[in-house]
MOPAC internal coordinates of N, CA, C and O (Angstrom, degrees):
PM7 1SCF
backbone

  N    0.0000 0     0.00 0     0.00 0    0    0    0
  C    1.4418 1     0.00 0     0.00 0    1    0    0
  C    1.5260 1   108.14 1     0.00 0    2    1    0
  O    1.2310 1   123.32 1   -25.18 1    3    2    1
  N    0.8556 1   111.25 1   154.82 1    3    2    1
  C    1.8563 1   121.95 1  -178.59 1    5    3    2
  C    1.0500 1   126.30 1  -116.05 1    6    5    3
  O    1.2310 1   109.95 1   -61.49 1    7    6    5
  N    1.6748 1   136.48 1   118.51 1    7    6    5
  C    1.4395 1   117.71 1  -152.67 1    9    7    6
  C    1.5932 1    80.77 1  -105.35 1   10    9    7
  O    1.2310 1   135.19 1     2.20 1   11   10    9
  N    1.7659 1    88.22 1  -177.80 1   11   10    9
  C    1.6365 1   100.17 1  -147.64 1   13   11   10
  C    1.5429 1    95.74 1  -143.51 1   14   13   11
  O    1.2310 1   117.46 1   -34.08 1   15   14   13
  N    1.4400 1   122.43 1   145.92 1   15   14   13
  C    1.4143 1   118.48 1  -151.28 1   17   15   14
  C    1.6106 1    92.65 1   -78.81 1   18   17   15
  O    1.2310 1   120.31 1    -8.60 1   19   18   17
  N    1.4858 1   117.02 1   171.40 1   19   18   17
  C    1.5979 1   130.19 1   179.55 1   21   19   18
  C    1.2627 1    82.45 1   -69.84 1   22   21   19
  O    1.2310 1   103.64 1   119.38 1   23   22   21
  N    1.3700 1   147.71 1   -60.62 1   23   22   21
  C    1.6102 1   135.78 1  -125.40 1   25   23   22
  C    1.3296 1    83.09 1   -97.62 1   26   25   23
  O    1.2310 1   115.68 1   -55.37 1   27   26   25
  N    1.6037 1   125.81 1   124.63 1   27   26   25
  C    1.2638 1   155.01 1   150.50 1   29   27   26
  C    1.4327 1   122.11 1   -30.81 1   30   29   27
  O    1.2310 1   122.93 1   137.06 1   31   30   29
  N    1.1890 1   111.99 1   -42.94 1   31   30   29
  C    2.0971 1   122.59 1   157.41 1   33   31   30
  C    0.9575 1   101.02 1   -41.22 1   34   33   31
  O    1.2310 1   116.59 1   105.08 1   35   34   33
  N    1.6788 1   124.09 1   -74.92 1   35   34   33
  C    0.8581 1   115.65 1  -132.41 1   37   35   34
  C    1.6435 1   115.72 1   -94.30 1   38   37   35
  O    1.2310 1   119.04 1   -33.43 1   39   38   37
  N    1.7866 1   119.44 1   146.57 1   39   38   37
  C    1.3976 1   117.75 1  -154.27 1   41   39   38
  C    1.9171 1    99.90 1  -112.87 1   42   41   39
  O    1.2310 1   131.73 1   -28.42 1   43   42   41
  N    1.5295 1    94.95 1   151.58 1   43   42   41
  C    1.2552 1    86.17 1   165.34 1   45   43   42
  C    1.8173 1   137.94 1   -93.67 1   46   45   43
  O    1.2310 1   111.99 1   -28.88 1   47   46   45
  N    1.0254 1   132.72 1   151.12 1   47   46   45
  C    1.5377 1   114.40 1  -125.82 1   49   47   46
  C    1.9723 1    83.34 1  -121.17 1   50   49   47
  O    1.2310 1   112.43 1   -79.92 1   51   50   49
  N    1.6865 1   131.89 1   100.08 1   51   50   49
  C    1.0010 1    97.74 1  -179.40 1   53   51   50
  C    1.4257 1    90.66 1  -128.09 1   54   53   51
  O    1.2310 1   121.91 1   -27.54 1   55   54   53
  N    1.6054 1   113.95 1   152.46 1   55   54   53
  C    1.2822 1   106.88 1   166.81 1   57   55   54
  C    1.4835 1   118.33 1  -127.25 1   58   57   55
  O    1.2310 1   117.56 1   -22.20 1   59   58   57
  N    1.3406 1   122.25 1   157.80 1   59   58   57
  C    1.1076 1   131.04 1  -143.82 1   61   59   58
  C    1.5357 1    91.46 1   -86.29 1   62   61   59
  O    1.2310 1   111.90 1   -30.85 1   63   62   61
  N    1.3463 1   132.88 1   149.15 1   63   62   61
  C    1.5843 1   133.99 1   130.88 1   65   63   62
  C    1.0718 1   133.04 1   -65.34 1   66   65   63
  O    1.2310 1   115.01 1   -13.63 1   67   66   65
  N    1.4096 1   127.07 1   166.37 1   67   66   65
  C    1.7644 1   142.84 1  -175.05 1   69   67   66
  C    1.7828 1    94.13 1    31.37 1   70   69   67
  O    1.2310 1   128.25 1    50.34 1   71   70   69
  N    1.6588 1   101.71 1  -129.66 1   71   70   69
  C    1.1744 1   103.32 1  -177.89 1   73   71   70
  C    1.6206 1   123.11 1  -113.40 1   74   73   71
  O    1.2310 1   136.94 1  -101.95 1   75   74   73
  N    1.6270 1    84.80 1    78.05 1   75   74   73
  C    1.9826 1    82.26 1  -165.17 1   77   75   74
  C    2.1921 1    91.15 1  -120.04 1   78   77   75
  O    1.2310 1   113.35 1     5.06 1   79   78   77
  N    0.7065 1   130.18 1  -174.94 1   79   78   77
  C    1.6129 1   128.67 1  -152.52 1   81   79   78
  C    1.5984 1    93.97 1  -171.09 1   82   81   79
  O    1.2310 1   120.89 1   -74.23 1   83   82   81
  N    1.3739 1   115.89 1   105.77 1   83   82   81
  C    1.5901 1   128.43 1   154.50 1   85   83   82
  C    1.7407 1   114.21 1   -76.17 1   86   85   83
  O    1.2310 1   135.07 1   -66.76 1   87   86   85
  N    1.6770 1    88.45 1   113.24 1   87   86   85
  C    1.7979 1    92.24 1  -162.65 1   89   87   86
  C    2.1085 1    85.29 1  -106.31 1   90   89   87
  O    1.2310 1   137.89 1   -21.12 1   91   90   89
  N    1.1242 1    82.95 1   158.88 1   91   90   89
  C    2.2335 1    89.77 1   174.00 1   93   91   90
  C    1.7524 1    81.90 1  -114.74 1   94   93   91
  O    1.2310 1   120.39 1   -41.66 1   95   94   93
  N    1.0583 1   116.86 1   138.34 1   95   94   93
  C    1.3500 1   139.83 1   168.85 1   97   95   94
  C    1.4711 1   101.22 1   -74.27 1   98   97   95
  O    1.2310 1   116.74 1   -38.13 1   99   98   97
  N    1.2831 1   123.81 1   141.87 1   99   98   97
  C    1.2632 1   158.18 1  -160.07 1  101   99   98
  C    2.0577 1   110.49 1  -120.05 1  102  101   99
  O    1.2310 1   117.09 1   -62.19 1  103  102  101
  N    0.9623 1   123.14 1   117.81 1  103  102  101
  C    1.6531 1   106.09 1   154.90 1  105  103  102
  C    1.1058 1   106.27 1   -63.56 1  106  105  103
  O    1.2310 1   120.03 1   -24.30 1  107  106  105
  N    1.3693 1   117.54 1   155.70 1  107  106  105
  C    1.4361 1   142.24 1  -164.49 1  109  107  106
  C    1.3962 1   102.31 1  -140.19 1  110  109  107
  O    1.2310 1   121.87 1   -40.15 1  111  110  109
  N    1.2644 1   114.02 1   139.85 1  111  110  109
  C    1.6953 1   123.36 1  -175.22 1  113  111  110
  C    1.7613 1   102.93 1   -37.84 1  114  113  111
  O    1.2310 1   123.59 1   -62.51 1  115  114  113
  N    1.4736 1   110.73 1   117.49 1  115  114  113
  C    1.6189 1   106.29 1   154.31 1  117  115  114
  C    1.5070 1   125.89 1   -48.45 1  118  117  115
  O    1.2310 1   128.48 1   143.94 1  119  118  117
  N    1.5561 1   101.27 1   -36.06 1  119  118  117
  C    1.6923 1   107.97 1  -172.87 1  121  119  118
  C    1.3858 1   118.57 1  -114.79 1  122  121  119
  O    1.2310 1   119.78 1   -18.08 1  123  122  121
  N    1.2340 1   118.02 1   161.92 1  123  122  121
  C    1.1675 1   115.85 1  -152.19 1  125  123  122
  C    1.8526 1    99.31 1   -97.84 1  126  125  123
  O    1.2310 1   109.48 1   -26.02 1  127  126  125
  N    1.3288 1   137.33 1   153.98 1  127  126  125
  C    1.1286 1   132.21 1  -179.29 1  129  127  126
  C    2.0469 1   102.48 1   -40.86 1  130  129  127
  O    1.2310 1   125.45 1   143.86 1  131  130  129
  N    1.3270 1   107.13 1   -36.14 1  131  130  129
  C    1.8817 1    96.59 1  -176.54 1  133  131  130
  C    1.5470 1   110.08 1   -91.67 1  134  133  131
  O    1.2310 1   122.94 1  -146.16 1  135  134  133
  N    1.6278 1   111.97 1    33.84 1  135  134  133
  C    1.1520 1    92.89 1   160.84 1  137  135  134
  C    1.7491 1   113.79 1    88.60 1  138  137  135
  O    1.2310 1   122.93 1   159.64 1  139  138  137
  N    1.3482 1   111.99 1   -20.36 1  139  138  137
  C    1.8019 1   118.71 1   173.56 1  141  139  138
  C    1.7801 1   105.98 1   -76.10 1  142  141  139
  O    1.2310 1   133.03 1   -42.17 1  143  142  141
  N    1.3182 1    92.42 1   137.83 1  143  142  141
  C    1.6641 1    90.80 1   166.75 1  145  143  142
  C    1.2824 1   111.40 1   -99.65 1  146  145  143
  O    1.2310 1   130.27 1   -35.91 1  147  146  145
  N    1.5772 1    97.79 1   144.09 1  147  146  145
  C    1.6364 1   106.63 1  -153.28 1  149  147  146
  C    2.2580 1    90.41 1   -91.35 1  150  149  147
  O    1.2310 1   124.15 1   -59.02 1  151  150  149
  N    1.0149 1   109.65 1   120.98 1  151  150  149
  C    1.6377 1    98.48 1   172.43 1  153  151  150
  C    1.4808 1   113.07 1   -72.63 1  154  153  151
  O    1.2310 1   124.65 1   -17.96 1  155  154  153
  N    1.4911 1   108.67 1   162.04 1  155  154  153
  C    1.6797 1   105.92 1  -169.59 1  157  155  154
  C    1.4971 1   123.68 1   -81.40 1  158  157  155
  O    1.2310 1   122.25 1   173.61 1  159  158  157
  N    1.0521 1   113.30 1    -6.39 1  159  158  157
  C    1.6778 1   130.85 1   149.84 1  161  159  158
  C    1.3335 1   107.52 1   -47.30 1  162  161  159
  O    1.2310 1   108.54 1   100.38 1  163  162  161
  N    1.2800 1   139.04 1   -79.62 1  163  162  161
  C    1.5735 1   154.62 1   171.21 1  165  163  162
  C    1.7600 1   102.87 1   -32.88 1  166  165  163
  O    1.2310 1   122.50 1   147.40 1  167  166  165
  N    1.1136 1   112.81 1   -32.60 1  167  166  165
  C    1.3901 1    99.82 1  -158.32 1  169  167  166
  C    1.4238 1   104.62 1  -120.76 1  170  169  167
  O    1.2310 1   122.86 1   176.58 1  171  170  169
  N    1.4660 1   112.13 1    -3.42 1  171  170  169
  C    1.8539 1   132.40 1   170.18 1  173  171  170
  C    2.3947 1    89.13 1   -77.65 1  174  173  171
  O    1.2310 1   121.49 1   155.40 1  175  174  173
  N    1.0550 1   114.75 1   -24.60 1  175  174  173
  C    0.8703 1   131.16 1  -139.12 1  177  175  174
  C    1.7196 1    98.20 1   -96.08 1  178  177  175
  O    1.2310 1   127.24 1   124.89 1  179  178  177
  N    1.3551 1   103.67 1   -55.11 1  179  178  177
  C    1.4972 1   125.74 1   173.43 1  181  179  178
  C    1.6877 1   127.72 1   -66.90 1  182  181  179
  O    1.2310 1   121.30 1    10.91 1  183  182  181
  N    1.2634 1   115.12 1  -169.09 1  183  182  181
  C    1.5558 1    91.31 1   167.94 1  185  183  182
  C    1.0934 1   114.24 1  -108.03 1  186  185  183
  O    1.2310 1   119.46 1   -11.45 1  187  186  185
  N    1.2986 1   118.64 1   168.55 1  187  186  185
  C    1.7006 1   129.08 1  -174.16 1  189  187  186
  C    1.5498 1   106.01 1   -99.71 1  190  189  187
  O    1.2310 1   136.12 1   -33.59 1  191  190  189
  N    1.2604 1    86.40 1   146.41 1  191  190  189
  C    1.8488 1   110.46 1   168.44 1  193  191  190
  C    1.4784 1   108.81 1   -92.65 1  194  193  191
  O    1.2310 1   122.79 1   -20.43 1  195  194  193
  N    1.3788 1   112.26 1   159.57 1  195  194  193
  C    1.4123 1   113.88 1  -179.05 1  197  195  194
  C    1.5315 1   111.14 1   177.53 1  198  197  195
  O    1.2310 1   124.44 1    10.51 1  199  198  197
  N    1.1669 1   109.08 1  -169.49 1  199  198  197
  C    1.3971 1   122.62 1   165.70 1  201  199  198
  C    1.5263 1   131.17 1  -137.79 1  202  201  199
  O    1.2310 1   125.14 1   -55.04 1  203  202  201
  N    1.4167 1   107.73 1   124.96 1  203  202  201
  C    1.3627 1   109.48 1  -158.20 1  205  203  202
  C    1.6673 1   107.31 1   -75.54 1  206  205  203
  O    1.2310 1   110.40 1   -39.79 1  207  206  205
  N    1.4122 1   135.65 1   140.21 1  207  206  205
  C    1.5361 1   144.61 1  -131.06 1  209  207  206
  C    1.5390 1    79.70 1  -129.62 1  210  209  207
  O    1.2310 1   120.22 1   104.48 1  211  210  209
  N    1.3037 1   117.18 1   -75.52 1  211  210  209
  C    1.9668 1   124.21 1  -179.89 1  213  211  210
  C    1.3275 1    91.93 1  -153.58 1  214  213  211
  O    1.2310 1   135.34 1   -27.99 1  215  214  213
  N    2.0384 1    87.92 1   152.01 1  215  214  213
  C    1.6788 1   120.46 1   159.79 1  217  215  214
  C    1.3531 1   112.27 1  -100.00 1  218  217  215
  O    1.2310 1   123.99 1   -23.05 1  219  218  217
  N    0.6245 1   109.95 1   156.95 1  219  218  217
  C    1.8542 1   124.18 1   171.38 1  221  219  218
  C    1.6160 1    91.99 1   -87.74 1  222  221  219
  O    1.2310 1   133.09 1   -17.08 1  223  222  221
  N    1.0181 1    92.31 1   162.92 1  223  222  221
  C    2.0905 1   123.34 1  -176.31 1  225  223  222
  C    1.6528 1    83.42 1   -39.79 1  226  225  223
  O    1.2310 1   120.10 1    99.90 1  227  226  225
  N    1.3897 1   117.42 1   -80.10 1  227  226  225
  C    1.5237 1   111.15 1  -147.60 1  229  227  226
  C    1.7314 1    77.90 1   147.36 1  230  229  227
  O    1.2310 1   136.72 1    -6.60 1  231  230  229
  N    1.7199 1    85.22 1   173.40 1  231  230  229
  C    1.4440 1   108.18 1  -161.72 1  233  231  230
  C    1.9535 1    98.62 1   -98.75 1  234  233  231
  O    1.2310 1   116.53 1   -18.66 1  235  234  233
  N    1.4537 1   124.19 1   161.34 1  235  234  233
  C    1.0016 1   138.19 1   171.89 1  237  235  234
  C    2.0572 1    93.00 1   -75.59 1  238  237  235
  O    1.2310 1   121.26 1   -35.70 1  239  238  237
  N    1.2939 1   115.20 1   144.30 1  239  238  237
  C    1.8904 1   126.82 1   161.66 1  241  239  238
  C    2.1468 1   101.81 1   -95.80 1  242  241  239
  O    1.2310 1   141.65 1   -21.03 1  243  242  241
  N    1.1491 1    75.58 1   158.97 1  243  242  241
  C    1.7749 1    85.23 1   174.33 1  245  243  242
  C    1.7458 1   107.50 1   -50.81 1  246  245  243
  O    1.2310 1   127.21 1   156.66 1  247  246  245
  N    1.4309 1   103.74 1   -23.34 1  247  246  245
  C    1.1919 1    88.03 1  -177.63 1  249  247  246
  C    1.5017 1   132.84 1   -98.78 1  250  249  247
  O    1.2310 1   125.22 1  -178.77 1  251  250  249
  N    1.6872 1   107.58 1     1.23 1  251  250  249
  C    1.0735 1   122.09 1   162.54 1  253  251  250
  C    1.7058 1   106.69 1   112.85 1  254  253  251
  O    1.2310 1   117.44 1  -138.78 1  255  254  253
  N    1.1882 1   122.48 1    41.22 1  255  254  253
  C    1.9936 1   118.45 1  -119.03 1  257  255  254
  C    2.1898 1    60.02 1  -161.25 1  258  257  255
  O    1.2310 1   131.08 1   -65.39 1  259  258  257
  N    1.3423 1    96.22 1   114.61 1  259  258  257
  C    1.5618 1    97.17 1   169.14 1  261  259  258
  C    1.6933 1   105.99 1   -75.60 1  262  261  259
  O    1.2310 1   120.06 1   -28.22 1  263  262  261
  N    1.2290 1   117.49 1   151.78 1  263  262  261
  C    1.4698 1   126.69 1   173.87 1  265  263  262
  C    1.4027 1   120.87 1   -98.02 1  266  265  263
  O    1.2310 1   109.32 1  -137.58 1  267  266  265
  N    1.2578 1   137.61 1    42.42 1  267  266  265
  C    1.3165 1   143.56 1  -179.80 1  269  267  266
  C    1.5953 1   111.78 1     3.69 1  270  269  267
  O    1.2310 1   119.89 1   -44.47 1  271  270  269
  N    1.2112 1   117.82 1   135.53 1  271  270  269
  C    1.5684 1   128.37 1  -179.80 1  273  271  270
  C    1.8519 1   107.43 1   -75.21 1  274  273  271
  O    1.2310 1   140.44 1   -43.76 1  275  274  273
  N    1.0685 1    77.95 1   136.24 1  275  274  273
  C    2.5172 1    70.51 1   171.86 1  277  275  274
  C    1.6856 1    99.84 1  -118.78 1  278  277  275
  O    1.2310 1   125.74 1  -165.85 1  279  278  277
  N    0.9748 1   106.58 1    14.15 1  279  278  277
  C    1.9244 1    98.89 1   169.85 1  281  279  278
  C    1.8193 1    91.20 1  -102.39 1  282  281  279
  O    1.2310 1   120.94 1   -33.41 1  283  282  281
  N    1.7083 1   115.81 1   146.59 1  283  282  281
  C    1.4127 1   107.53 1   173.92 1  285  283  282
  C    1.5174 1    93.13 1  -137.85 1  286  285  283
  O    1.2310 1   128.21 1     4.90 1  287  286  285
  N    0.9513 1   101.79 1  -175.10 1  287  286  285
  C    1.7832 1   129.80 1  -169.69 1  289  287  286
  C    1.4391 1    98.69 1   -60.41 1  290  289  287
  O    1.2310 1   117.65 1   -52.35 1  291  290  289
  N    1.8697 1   122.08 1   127.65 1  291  290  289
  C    1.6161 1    80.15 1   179.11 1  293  291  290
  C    1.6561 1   110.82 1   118.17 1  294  293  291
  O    1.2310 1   121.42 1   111.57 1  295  294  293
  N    1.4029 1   114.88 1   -68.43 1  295  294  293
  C    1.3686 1   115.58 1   163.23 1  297  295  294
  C    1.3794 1   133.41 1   -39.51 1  298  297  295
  O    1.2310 1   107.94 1   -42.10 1  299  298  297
  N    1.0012 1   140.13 1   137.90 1  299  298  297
  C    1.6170 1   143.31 1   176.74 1  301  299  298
  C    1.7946 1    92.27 1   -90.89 1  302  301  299
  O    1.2310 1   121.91 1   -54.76 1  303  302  301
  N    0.9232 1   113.94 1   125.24 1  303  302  301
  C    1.7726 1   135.10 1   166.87 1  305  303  302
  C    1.3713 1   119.91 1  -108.55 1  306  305  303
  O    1.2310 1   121.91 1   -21.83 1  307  306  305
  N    1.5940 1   113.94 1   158.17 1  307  306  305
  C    1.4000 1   130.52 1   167.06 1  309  307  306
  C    1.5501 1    82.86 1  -119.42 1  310  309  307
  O    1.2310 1   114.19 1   -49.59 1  311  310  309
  N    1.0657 1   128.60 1   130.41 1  311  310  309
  C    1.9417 1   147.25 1   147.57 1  313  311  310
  C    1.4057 1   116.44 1  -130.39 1  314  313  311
  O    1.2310 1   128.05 1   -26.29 1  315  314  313
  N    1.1680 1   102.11 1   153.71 1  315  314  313
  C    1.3426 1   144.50 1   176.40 1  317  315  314
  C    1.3958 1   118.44 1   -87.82 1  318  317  315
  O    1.2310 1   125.51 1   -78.36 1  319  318  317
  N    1.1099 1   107.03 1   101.64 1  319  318  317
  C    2.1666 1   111.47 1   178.35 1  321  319  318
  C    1.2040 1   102.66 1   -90.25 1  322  321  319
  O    1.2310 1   130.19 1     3.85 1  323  322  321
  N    1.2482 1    97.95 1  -176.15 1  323  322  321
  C    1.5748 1   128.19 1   143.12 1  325  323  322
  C    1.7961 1    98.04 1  -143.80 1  326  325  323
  O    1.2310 1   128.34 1    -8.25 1  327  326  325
  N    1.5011 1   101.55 1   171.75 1  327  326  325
  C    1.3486 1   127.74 1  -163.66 1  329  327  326
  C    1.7886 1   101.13 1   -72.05 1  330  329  327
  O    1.2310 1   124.07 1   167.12 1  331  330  329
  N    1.6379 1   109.80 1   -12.88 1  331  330  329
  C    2.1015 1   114.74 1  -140.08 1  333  331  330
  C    2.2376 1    68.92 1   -98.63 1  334  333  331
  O    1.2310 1   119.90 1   132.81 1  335  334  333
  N    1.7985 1   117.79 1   -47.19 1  335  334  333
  C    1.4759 1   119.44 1  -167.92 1  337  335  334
  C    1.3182 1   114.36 1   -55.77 1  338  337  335
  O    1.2310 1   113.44 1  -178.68 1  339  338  337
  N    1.1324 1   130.01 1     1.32 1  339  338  337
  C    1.7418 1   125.56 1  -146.13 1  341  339  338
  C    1.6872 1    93.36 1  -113.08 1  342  341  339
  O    1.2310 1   123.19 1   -52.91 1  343  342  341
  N    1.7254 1   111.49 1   127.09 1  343  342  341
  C    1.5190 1   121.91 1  -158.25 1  345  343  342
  C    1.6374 1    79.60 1  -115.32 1  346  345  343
  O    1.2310 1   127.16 1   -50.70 1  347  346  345
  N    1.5016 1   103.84 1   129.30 1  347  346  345
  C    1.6192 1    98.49 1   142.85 1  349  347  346
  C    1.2435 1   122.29 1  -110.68 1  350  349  347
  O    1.2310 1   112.59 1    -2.61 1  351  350  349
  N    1.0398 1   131.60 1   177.39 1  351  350  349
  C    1.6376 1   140.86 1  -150.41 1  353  351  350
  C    1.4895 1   104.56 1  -148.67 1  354  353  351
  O    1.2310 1   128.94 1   -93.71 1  355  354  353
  N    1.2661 1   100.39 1    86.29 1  355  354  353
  C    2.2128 1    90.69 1   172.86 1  357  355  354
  C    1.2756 1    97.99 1   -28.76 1  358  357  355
  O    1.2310 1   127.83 1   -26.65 1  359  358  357
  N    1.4646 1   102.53 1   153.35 1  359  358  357
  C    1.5109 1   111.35 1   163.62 1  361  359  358
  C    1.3273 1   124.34 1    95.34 1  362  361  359
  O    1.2310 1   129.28 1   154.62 1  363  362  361
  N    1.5176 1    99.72 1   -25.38 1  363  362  361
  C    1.9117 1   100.67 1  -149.45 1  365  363  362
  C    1.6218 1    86.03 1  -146.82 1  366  365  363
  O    1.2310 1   130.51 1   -60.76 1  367  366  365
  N    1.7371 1    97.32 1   119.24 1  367  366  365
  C    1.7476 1   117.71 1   177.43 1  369  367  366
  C    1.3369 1   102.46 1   -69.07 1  370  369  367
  O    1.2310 1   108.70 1   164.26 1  371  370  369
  N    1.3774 1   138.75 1   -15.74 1  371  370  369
  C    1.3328 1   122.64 1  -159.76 1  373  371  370
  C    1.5339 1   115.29 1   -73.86 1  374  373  371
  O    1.2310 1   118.30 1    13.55 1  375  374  373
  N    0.9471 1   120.84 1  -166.45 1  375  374  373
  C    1.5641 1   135.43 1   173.07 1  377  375  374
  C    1.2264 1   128.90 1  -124.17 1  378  377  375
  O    1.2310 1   130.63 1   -89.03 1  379  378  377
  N    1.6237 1    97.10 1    90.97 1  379  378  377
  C    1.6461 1    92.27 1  -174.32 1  381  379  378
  C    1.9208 1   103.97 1  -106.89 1  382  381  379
  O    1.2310 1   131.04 1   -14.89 1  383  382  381
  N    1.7883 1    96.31 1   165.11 1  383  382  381
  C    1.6296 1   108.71 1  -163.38 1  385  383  382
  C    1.5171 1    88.20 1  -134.48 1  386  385  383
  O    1.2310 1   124.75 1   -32.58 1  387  386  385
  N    1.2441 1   108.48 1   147.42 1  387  386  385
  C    1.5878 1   119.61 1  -172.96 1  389  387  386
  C    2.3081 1    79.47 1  -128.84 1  390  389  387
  O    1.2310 1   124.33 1   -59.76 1  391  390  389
  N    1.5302 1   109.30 1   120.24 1  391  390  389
  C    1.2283 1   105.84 1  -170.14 1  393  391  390
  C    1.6604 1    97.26 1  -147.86 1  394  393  391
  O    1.2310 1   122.77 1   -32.54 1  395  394  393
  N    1.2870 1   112.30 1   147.46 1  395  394  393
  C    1.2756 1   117.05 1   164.54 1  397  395  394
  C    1.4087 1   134.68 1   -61.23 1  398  397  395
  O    1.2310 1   103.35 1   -34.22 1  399  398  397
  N    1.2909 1   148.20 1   145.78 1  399  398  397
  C    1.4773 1   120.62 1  -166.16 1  401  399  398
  C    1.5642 1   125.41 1   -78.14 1  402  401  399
  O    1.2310 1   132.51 1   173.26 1  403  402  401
  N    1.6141 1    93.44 1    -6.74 1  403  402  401
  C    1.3408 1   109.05 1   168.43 1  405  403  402
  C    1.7722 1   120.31 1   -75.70 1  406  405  403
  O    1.2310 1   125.97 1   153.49 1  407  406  405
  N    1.7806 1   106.13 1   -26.51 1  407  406  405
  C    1.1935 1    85.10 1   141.55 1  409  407  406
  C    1.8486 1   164.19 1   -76.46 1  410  409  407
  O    1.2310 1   139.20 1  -165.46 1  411  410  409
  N    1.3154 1    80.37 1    14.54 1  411  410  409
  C    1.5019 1    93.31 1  -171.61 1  413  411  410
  C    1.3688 1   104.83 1   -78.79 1  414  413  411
  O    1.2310 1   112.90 1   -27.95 1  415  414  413
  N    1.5138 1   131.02 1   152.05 1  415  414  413
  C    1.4826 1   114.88 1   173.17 1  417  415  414
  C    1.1001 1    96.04 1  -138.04 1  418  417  415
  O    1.2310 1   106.15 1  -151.08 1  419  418  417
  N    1.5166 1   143.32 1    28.92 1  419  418  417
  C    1.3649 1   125.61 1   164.83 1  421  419  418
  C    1.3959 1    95.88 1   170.87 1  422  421  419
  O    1.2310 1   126.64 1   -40.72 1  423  422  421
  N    1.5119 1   104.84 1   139.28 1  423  422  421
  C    1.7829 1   115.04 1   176.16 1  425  423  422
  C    1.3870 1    77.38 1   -89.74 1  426  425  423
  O    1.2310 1   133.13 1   -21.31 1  427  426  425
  N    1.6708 1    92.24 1   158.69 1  427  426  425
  C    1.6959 1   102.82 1   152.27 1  429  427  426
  C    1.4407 1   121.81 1  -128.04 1  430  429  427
  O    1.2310 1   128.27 1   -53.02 1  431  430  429
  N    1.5515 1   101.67 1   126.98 1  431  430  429
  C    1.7178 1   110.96 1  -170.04 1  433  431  430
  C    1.6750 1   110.21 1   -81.72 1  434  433  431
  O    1.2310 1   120.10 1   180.00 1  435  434  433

């Protein structure tokens, strides 16, 4: 866990390594386009929406040749967790995910 300064301004500044992507979790529609409400089991279950905070550089290739990241700071995402990625932050209700960029499965335009 990461403690977090008394003064309310001020943020904590983390950035990701290789190719891993700090996403802030997003609510995501309760209901489904027909009108069903989705329960939070089903949707703990699914992937999360969010917004990506920072990428790290990108990953090293076999050949030693860095691989630049294409998700940036800023983007709206669909990702893929697990329960082991999920950062909390004294201080701060949100939902943050420390994820590989391979978990990402979709910018949103």
């Amino acid at each position: 866990m990461f403690g977090m300064a008394k003064e309310k301004d001020r943020k904590i500044t983390i950035q990701p390594l290789g190719d891993r992507v700090l996403v802030q979790r997003e609510d995501a529609d309760v209901k489904s386009p027909a009108g069903i409400i989705i329960p939070d089991t089903a949707q703990k279950e699914k992937s999360k929406q969010g917004v990506v905070i920072a990428a790290g550089p990108g990953k090293y290739g076999d050949e030693g040749d860095l691989i630049p990241m294409t998700v940036k700071a800023g983007q709206k995402v669909f990702f893929n967790s697990g329960w082991d990625n999920e950062i909390k932050i004294e201080g701060d209700d949100a939902e943050y995910f420390l994820v590989h960029e391979s978990d990402i499965l979709a910018v949103i335009k």
